[in-house]
C-alpha positions as protocol buffer text, in pm:
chain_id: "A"
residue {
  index: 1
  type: UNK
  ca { x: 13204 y: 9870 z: 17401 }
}
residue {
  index: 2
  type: UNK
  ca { x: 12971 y: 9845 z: 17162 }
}
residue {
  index: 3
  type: UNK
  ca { x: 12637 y: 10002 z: 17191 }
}
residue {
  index: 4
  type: UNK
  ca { x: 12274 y: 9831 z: 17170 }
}
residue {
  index: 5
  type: UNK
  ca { x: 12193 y: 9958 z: 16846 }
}
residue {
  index: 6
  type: UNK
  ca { x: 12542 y: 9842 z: 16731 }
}
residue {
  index: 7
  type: UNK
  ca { x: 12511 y: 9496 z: 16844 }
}
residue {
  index: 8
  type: UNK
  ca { x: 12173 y: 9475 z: 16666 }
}
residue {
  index: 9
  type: UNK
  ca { x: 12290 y: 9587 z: 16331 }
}
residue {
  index: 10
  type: UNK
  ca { x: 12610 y: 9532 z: 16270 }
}
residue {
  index: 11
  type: UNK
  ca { x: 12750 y: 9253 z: 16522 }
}
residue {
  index: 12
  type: UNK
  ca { x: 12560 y: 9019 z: 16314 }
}
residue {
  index: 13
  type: UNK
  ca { x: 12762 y: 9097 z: 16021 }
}
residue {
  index: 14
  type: UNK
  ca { x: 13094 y: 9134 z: 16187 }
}
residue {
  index: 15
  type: UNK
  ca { x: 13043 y: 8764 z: 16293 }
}
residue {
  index: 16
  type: UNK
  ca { x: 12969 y: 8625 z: 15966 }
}
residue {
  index: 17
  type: UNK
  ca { x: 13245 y: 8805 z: 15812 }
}
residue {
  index: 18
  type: UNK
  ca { x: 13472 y: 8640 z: 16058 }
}
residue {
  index: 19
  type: UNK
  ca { x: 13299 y: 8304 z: 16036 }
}
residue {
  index: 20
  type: UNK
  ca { x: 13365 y: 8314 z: 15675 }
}
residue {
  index: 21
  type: UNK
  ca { x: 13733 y: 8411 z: 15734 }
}
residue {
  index: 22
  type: UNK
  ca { x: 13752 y: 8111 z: 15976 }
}
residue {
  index: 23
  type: UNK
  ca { x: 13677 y: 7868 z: 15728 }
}
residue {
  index: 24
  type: UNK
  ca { x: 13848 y: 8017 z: 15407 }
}
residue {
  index: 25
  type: UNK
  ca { x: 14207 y: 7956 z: 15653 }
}
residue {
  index: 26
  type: UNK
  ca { x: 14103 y: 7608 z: 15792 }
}
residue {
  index: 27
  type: UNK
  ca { x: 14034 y: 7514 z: 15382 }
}
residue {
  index: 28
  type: UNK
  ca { x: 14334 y: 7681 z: 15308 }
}
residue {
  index: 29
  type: UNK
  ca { x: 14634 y: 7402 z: 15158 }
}
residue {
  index: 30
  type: UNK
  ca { x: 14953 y: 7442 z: 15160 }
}
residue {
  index: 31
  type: UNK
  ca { x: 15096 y: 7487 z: 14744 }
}
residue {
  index: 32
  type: UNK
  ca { x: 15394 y: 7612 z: 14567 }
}
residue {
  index: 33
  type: UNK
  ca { x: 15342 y: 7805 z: 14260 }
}
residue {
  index: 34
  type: UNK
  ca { x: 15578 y: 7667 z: 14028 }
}
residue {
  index: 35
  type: UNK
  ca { x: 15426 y: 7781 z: 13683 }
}
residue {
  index: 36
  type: UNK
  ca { x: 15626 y: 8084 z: 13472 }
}
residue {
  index: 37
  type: UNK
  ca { x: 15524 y: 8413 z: 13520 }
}
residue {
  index: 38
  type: UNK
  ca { x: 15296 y: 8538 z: 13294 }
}
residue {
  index: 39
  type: UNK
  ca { x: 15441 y: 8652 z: 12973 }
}
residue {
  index: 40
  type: UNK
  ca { x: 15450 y: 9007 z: 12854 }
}
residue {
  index: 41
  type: UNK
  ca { x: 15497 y: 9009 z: 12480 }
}
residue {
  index: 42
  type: UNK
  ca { x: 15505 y: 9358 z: 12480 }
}
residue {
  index: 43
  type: UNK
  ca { x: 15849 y: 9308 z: 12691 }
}
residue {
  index: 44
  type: UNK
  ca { x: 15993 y: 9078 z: 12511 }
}
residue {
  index: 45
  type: UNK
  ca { x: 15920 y: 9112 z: 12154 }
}
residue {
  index: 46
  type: UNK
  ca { x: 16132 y: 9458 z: 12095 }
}
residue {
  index: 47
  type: UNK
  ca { x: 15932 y: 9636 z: 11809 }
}
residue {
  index: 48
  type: UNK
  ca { x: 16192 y: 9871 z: 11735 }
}
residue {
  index: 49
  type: UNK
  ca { x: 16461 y: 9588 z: 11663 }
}
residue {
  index: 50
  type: UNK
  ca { x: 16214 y: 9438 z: 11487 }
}
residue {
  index: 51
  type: UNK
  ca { x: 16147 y: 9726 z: 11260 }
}
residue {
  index: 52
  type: UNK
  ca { x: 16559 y: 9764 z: 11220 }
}
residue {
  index: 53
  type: UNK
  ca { x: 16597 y: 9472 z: 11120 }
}
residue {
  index: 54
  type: UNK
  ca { x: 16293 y: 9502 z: 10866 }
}
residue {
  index: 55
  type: UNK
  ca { x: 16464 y: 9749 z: 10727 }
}
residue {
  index: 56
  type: UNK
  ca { x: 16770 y: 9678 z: 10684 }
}
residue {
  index: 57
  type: UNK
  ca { x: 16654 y: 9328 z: 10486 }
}
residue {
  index: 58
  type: UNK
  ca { x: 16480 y: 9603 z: 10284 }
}
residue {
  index: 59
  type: UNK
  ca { x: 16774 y: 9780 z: 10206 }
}
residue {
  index: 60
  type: UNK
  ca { x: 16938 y: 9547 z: 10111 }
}
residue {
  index: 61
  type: UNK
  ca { x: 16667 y: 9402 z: 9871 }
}
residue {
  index: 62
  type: UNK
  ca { x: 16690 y: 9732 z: 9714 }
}
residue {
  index: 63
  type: UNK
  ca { x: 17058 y: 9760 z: 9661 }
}
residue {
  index: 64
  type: UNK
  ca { x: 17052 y: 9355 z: 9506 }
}
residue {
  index: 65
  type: UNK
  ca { x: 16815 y: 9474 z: 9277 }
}
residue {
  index: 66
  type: UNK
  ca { x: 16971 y: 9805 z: 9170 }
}
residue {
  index: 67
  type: UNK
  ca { x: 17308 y: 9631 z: 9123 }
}
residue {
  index: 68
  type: UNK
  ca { x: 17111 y: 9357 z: 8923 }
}
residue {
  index: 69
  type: UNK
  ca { x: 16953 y: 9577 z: 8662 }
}
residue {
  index: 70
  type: UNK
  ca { x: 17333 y: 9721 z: 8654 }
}
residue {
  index: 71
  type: UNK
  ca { x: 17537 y: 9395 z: 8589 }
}
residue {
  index: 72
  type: UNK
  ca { x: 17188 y: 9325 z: 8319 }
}
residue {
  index: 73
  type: UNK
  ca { x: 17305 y: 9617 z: 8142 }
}
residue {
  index: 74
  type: UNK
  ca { x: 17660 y: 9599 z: 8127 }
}
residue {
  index: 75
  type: UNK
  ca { x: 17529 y: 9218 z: 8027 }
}
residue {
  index: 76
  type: UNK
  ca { x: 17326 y: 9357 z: 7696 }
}
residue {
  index: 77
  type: UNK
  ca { x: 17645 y: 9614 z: 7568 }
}
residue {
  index: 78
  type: UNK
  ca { x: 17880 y: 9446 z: 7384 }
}
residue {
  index: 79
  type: UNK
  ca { x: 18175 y: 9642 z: 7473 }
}
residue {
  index: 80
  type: UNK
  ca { x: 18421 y: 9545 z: 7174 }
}
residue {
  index: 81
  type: UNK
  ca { x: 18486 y: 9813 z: 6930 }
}
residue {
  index: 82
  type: UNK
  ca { x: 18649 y: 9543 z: 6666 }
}
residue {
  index: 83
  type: UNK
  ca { x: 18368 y: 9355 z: 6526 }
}
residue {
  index: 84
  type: UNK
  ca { x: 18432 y: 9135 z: 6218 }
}
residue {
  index: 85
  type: UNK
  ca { x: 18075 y: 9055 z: 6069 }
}
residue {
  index: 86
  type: UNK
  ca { x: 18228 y: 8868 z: 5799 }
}
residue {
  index: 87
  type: UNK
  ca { x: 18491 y: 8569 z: 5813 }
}
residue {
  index: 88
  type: UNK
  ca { x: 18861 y: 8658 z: 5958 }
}
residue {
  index: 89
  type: UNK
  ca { x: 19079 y: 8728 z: 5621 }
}
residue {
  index: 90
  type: UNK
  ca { x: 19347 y: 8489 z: 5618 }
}
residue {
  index: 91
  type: UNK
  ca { x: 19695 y: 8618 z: 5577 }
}
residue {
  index: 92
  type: UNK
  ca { x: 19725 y: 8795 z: 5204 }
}
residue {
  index: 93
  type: UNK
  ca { x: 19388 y: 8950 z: 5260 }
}
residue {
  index: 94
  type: UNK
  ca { x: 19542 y: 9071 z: 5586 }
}
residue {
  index: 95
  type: UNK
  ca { x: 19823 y: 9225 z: 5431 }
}
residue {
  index: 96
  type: UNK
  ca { x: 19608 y: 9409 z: 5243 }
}
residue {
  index: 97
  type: UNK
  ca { x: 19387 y: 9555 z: 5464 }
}
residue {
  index: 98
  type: UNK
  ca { x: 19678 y: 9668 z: 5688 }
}
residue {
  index: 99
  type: UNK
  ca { x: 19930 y: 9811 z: 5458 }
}
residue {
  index: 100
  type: UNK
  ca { x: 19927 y: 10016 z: 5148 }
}
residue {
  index: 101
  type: UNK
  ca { x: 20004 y: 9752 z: 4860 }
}
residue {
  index: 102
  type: UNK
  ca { x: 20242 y: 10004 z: 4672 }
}
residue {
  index: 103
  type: UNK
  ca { x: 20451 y: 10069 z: 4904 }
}
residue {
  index: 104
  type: UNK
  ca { x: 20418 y: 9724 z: 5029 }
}
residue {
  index: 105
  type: UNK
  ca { x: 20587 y: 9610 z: 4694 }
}
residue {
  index: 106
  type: UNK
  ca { x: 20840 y: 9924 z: 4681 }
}
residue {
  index: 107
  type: UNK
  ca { x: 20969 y: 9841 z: 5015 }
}
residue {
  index: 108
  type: UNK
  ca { x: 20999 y: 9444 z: 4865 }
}
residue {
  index: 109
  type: UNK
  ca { x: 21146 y: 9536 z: 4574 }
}
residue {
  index: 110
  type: UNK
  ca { x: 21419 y: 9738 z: 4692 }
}
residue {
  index: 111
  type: UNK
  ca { x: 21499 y: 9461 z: 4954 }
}
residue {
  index: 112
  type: UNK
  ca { x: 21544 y: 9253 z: 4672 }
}
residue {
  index: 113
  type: UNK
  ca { x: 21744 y: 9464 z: 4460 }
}
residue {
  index: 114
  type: UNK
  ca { x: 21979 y: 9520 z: 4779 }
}
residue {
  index: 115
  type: UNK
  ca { x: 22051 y: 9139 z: 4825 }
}
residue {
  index: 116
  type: UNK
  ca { x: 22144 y: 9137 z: 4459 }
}
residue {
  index: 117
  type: UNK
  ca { x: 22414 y: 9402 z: 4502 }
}
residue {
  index: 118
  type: UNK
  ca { x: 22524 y: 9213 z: 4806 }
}
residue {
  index: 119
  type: UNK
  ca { x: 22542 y: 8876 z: 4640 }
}
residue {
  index: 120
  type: UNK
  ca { x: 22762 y: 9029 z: 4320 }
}
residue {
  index: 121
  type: UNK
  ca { x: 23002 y: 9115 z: 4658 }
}
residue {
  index: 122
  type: UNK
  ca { x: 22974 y: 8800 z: 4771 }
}
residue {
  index: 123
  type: UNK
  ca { x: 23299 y: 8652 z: 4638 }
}
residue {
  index: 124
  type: UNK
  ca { x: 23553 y: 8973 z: 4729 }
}
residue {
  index: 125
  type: UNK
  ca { x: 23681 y: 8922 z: 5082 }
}
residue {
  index: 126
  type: UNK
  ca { x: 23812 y: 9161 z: 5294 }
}
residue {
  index: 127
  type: UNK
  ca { x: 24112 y: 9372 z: 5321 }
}
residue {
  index: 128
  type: UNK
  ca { x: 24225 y: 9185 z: 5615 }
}
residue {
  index: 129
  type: UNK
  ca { x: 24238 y: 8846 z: 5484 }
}
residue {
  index: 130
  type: UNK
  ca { x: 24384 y: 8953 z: 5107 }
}
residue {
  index: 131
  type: UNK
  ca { x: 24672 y: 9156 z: 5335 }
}
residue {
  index: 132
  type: UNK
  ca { x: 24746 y: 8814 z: 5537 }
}
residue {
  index: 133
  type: UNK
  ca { x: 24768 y: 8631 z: 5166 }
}
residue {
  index: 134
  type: UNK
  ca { x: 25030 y: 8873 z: 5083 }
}
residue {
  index: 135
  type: UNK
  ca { x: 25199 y: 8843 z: 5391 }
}
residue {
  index: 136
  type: UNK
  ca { x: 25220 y: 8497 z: 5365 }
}
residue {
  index: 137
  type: UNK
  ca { x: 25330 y: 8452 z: 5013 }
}
């Protein structure tokens, strides 16, 4: 039970709470809450992927560029050691750039001097065949 002082003070309120209670629930409706829950970027974005991935793309920027300076280099040296700056010599000038003339001509010369003694030969034939005339005869 409530005392006097207690029904003077506070009943008052305790009714009007209620009261207000009463009608929030009669004004109350029936509803479904179909919207998404609220999104939590901080949840779904993943900064540390993100910063992974970041980089890696950085890396690999790096490493393109590296190898490109590389490849520009080797690009710039001309790596052949046999440069002609003047005209290809045809063949005569070739043959004497690449062999000492003298000997060039001693080497030709006895060449030819061996065919000679080979052609004074030329009409002698073999033992063989001059054994199988006299056989024959």
């Amino acid at each position: 039970m409530l005392s006097r002082r207690e029904k003077l003070y506070q009943q008052p309120w305790k009714d009007r709470r209620f009261q207000d209670h009463r009608s929030k629930v009669k004004a109350a409706l029936p509803a479904i809450d179909d919207r998404a829950p609220a999104s939590r970027p901080h949840v779904v974005t993943k900064l540390k992927k993100v910063q992974r991935e970041m980089d890696r793309k950085t890396k690999i920027q790096n490493e393109n560029f590296s190898l490109l300076q590389r490849l520009s280099a080797i690009m710039k040296v001309n790596r052949l050691d046999n440069h002609w700056t003047k005209p290809l010599p045809d063949f005569q000038h070739k043959v004497g750039q690449f062999h000492d003339v003298n000997s060039l001509n001693t080497r030709l010369a006895s060449r030819y001097t061996d065919s000679v003694q080979e052609s004074q030969h030329s009409g002698v034939k073999c033992y063989a065949c001059e054994l199988n005339k006299m056989v024959g005869d």
